[in-house]
Biopython code that builds the backbone (N, CA, C, O; Angstrom):
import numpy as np
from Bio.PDB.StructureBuilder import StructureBuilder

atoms = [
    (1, "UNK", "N", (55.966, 35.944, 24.480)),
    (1, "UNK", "CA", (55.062, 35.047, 23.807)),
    (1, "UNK", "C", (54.225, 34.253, 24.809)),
    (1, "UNK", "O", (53.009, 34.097, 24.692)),
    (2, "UNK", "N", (54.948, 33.778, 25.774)),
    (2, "UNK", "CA", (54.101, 33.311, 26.678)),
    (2, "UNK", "C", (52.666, 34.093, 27.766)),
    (2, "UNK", "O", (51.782, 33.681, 28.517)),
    (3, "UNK", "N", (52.956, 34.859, 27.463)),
    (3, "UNK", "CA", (51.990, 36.185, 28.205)),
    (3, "UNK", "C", (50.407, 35.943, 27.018)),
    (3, "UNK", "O", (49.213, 36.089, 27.278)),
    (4, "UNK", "N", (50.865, 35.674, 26.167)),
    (4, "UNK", "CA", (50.455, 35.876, 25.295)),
    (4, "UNK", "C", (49.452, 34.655, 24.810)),
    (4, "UNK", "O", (48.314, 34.801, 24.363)),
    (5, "UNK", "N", (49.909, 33.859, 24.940)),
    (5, "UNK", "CA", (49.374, 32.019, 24.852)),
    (5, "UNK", "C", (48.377, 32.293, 26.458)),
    (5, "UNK", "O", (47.181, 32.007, 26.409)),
    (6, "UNK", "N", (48.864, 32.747, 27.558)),
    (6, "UNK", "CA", (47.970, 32.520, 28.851)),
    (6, "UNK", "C", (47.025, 33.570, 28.895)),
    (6, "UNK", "O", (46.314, 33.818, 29.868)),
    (7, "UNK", "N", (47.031, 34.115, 27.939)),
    (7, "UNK", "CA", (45.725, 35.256, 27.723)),
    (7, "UNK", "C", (44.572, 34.410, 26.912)),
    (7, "UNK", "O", (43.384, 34.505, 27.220)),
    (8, "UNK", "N", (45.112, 33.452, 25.689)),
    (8, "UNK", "CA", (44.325, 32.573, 25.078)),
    (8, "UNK", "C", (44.102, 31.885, 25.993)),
    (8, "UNK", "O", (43.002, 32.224, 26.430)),
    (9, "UNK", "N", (44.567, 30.975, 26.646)),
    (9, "UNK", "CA", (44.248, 29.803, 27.312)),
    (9, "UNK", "C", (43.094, 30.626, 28.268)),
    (9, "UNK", "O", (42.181, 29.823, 28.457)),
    (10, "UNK", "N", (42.833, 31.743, 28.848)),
    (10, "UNK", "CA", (42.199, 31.872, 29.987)),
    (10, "UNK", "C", (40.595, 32.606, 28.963)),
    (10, "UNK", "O", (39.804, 33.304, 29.598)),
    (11, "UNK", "N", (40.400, 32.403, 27.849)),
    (11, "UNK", "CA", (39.315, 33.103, 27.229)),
    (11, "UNK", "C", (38.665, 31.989, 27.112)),
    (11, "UNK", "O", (39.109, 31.003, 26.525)),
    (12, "UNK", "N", (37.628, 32.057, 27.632)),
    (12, "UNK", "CA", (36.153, 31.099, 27.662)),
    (12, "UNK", "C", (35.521, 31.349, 26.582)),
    (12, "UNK", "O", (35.666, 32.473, 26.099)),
    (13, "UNK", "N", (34.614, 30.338, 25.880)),
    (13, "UNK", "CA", (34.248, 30.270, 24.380)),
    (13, "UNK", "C", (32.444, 30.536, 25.402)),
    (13, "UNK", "O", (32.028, 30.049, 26.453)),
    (14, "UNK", "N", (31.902, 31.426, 24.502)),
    (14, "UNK", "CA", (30.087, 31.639, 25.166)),
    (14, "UNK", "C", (29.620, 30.252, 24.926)),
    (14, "UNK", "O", (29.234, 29.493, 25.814)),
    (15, "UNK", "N", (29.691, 29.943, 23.504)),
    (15, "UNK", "CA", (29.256, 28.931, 23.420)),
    (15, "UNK", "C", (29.659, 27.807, 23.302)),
    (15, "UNK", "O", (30.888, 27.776, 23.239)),
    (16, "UNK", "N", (29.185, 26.855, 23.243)),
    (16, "UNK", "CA", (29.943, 24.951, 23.064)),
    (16, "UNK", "C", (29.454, 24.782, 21.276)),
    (16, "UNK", "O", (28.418, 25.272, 20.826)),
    (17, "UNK", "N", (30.467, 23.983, 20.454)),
    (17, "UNK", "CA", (30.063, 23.066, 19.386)),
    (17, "UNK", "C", (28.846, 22.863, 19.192)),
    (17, "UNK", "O", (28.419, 22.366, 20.235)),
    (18, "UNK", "N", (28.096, 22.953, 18.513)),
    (18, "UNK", "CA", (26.863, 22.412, 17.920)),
    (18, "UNK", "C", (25.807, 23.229, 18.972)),
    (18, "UNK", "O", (24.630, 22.874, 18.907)),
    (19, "UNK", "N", (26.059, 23.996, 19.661)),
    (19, "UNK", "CA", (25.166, 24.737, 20.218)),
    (19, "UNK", "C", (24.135, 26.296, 19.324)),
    (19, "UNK", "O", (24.469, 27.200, 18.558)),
    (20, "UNK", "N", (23.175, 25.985, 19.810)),
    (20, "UNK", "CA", (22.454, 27.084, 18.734)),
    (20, "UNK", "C", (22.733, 28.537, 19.370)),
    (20, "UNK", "O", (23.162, 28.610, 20.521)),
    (21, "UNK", "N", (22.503, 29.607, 18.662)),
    (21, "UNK", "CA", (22.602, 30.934, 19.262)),
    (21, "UNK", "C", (21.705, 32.255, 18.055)),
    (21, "UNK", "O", (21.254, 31.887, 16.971)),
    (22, "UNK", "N", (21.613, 33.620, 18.502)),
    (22, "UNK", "CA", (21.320, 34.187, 17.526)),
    (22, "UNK", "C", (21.921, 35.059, 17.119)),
    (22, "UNK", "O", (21.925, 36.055, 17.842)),
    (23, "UNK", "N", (22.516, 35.119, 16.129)),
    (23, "UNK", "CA", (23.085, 36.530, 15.212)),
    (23, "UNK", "C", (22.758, 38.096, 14.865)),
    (23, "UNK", "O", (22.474, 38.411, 13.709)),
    (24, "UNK", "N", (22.797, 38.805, 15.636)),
    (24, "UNK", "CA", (22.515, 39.762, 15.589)),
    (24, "UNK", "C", (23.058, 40.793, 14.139)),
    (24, "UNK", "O", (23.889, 41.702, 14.148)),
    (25, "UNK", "N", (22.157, 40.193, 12.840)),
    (25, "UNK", "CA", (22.648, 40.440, 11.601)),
    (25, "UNK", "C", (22.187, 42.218, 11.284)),
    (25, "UNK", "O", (21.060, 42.525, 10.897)),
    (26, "UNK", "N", (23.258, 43.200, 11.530)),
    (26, "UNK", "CA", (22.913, 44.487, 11.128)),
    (26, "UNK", "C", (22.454, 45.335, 9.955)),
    (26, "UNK", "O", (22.078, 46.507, 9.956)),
    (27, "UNK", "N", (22.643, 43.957, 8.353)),
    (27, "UNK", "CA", (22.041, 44.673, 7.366)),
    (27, "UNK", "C", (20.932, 44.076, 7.152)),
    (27, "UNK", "O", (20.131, 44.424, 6.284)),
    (28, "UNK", "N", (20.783, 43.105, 7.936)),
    (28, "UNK", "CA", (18.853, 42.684, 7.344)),
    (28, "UNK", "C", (18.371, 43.190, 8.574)),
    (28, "UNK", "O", (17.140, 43.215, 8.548)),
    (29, "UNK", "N", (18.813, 43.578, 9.577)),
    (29, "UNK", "CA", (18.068, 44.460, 10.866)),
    (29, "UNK", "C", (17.262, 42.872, 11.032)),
    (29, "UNK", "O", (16.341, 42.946, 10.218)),
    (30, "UNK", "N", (17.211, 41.858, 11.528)),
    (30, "UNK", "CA", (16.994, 40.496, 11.894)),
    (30, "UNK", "C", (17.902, 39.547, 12.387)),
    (30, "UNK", "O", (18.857, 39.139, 11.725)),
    (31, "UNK", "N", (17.525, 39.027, 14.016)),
    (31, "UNK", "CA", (18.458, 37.915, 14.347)),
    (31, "UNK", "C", (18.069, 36.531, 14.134)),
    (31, "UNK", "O", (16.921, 36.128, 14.317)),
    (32, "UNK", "N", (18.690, 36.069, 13.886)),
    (32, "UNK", "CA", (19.174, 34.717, 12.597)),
    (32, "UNK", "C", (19.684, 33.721, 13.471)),
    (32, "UNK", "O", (20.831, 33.893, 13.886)),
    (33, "UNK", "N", (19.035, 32.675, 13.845)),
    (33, "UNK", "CA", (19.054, 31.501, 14.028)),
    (33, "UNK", "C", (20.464, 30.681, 13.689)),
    (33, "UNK", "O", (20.422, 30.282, 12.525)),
    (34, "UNK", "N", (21.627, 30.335, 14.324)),
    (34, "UNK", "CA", (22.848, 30.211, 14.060)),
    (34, "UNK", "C", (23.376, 28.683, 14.882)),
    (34, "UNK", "O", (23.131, 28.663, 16.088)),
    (35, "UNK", "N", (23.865, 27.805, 14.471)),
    (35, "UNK", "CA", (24.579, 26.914, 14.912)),
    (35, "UNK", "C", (26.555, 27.200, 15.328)),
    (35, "UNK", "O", (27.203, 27.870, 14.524)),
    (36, "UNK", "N", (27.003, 26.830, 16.132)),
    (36, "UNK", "CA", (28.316, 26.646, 16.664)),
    (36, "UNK", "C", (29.036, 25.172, 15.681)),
    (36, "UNK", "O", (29.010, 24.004, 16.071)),
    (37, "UNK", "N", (29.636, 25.670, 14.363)),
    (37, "UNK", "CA", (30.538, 24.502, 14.357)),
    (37, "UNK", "C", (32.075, 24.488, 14.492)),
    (37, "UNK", "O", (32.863, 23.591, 14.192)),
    (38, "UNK", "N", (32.267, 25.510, 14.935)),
    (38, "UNK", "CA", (34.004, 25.298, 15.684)),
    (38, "UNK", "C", (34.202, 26.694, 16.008)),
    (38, "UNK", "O", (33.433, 27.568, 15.608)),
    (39, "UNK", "N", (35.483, 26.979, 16.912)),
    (39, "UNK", "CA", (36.191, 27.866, 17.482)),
    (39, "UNK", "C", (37.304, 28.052, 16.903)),
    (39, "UNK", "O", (38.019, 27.118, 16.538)),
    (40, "UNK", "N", (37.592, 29.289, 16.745)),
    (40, "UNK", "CA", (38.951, 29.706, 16.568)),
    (40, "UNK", "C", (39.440, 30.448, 17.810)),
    (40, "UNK", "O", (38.850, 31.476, 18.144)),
    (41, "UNK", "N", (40.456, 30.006, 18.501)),
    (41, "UNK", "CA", (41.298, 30.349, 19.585)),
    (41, "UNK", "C", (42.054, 31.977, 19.679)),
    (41, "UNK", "O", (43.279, 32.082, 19.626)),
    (42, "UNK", "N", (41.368, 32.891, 19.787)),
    (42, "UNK", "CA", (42.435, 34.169, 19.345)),
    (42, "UNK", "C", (41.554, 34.923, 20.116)),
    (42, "UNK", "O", (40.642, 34.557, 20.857)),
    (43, "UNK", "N", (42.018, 36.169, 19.792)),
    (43, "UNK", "CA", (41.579, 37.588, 20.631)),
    (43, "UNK", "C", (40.813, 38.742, 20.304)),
    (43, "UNK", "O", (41.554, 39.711, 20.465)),
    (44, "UNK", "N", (39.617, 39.129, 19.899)),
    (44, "UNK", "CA", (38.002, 38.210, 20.718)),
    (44, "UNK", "C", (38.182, 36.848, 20.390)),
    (44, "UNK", "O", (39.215, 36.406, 19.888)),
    (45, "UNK", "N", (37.122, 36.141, 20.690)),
    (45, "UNK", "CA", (37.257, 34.297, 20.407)),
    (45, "UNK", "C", (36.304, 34.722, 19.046)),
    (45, "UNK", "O", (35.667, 35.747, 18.802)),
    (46, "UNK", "N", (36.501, 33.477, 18.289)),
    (46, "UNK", "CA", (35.935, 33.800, 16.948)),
    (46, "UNK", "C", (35.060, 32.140, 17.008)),
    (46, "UNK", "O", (35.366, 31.045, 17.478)),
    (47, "UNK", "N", (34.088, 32.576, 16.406)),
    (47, "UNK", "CA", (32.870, 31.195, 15.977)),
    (47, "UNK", "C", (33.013, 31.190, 14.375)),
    (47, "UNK", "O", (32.845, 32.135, 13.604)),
    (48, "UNK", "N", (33.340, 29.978, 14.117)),
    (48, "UNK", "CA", (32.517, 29.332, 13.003)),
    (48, "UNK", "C", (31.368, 28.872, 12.940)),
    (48, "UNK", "O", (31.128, 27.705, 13.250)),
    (49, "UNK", "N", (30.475, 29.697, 12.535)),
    (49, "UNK", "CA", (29.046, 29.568, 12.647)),
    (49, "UNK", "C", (28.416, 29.203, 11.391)),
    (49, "UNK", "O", (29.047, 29.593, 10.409)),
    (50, "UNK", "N", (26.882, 28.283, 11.041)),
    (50, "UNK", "CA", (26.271, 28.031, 10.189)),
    (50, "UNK", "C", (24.739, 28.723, 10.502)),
    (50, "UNK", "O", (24.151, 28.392, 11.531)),
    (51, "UNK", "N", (24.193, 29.598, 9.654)),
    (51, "UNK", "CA", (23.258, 30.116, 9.814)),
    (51, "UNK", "C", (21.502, 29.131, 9.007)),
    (51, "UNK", "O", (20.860, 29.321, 7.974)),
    (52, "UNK", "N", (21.372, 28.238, 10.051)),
    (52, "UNK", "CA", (19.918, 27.777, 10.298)),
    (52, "UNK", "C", (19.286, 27.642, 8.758)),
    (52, "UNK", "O", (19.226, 26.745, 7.917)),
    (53, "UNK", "N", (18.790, 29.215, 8.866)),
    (53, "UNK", "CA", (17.735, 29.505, 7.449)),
    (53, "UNK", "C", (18.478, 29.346, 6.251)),
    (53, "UNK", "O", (17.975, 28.641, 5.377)),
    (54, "UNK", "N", (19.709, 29.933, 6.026)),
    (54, "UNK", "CA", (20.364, 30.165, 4.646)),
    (54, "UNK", "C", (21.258, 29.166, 3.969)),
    (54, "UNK", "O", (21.422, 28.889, 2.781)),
    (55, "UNK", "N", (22.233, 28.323, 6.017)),
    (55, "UNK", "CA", (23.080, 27.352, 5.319)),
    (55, "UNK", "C", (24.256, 28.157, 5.156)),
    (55, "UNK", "O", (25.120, 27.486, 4.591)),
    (56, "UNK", "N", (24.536, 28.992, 5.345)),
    (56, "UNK", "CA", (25.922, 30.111, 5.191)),
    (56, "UNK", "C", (26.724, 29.713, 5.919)),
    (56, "UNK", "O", (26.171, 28.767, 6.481)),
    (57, "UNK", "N", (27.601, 29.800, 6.260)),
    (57, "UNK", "CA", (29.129, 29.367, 6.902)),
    (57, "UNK", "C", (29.833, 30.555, 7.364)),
    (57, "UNK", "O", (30.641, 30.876, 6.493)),
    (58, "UNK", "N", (29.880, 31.446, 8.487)),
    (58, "UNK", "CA", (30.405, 32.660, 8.262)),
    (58, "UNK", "C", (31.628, 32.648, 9.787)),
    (58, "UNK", "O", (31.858, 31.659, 10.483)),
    (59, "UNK", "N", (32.119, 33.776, 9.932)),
    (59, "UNK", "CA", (32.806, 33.941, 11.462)),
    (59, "UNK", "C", (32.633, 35.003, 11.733)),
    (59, "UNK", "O", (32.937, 36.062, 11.184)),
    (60, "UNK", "N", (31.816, 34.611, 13.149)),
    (60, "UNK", "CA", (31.849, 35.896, 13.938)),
    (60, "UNK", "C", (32.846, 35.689, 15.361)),
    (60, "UNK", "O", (33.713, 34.869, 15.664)),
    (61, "UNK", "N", (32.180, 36.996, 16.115)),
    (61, "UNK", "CA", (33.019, 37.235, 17.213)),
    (61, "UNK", "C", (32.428, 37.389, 18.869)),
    (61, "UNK", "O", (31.493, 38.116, 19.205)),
    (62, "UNK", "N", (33.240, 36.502, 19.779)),
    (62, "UNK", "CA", (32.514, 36.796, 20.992)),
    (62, "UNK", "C", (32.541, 38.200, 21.631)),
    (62, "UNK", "O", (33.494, 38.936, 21.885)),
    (63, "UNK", "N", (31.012, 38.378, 21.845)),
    (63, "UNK", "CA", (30.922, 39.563, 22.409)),
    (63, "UNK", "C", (30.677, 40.698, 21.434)),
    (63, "UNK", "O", (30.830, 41.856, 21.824)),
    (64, "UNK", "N", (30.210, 40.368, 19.870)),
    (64, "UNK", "CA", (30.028, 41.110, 18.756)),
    (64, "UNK", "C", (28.606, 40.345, 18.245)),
    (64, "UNK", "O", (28.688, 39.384, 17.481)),
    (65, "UNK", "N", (27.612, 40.724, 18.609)),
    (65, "UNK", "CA", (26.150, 40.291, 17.849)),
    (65, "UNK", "C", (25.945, 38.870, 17.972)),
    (65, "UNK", "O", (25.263, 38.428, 17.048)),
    (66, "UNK", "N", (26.433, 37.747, 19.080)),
    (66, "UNK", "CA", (26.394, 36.727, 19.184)),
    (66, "UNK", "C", (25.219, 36.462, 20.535)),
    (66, "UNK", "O", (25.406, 37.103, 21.569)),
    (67, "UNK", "N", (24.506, 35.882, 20.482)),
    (67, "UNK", "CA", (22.929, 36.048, 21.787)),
    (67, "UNK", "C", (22.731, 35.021, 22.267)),
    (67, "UNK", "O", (22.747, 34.045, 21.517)),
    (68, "UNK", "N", (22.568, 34.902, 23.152)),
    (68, "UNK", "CA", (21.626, 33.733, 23.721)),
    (68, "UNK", "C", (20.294, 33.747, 22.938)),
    (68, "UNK", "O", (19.802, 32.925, 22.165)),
    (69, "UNK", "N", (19.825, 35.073, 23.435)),
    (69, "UNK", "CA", (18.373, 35.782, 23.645)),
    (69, "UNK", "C", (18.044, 36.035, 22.157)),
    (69, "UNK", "O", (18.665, 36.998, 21.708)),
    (70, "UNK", "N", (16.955, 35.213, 20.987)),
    (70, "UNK", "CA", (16.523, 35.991, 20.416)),
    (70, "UNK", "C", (16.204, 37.765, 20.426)),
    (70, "UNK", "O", (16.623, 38.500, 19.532)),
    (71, "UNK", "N", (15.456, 38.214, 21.514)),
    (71, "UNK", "CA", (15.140, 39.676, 21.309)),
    (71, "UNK", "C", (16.413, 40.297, 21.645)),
    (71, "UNK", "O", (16.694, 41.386, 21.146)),
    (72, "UNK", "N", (17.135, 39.762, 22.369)),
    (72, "UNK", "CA", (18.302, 40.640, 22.519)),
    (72, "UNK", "C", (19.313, 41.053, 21.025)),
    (72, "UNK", "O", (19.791, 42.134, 20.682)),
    (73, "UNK", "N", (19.374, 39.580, 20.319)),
    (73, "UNK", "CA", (19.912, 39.846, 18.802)),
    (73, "UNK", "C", (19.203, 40.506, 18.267)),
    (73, "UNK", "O", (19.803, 41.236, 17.479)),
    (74, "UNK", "N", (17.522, 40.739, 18.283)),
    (74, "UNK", "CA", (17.444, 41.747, 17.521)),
    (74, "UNK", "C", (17.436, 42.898, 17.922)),
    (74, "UNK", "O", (17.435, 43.696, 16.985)),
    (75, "UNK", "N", (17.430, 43.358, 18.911)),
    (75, "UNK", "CA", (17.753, 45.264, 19.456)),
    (75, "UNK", "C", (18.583, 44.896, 19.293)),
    (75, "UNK", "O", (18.670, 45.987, 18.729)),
    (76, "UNK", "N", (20.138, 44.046, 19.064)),
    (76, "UNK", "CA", (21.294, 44.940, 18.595)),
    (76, "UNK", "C", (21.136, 44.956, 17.129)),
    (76, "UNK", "O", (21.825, 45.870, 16.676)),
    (77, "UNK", "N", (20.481, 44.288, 16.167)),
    (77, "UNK", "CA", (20.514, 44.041, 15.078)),
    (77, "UNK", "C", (19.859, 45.728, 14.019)),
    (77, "UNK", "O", (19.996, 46.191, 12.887)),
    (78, "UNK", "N", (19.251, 46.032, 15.128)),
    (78, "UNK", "CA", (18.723, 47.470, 14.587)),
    (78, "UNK", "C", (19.486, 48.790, 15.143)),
    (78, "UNK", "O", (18.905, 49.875, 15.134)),
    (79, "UNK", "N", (20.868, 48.645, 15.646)),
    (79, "UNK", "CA", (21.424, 49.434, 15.577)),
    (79, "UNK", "C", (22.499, 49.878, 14.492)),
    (79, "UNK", "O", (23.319, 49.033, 14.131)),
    (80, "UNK", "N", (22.545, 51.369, 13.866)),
    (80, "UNK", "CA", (22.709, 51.668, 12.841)),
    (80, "UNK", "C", (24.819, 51.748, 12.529)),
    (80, "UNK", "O", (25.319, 52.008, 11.435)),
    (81, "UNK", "N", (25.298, 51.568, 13.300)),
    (81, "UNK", "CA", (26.643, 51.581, 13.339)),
    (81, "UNK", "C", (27.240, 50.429, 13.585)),
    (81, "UNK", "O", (26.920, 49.578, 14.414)),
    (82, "UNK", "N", (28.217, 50.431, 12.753)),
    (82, "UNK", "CA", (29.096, 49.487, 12.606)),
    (82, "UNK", "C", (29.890, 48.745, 13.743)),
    (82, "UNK", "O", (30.047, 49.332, 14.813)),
    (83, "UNK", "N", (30.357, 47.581, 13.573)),
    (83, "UNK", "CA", (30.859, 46.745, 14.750)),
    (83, "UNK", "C", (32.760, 46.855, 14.122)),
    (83, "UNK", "O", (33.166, 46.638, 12.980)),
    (84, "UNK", "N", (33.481, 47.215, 15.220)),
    (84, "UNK", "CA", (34.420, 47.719, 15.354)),
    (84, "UNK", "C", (35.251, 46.879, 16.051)),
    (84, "UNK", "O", (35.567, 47.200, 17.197)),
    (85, "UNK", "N", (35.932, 45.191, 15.250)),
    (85, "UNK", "CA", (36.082, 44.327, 15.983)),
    (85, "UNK", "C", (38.027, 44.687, 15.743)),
    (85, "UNK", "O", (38.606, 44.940, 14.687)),
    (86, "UNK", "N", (38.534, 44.590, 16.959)),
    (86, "UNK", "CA", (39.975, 45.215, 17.117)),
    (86, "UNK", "C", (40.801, 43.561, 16.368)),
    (86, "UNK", "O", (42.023, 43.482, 16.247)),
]
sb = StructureBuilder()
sb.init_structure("model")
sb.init_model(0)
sb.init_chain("A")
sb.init_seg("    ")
for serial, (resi, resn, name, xyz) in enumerate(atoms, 1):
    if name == "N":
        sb.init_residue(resn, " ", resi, " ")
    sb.init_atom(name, np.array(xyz, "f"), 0.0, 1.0, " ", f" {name:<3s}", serial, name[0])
structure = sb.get_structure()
């Protein structure tokens, strides 16, 4: 168990609280303007995110359609296959 807790402890969150980012949303093929309102601690790191335009509340995953880069969310946003989060 402990192996296990120091694998969490050593995963860095991309982003901080209340920080903006973009969503690389694959069925509207558009990245989406997203706020950081909390972390969930686990394995990928998971965001509680609020999406800007809509007001949605959703969770995603670090390292799964999460951007700095507007254009970067959207070239992944127009790729046609599914995200395959373990």
């Amino acid at each position: 168990m402990s192996d296990t807790l120091n694998i969490l402890k050593g995963i860095k969150p991309l982003f901080k609280r209340g920080e903006t980012f973009y969503y690389a949303n694959r069925n509207t093929k558009q990245a989406e303007k997203c706020t950081i309102v909390d972390w969930v601690c686990q394995y990928p790191m998971a965001y509680i995110a609020k999406n800007e335009a809509s007001g949605e509340t959703f969770k995603c995953y670090h390292d799964f359609g999460c951007f700095a880069s507007e254009q970067e969310a959207y070239d992944d946003a127009q790729i046609e296959t599914d995200r395959i989060i373990y």
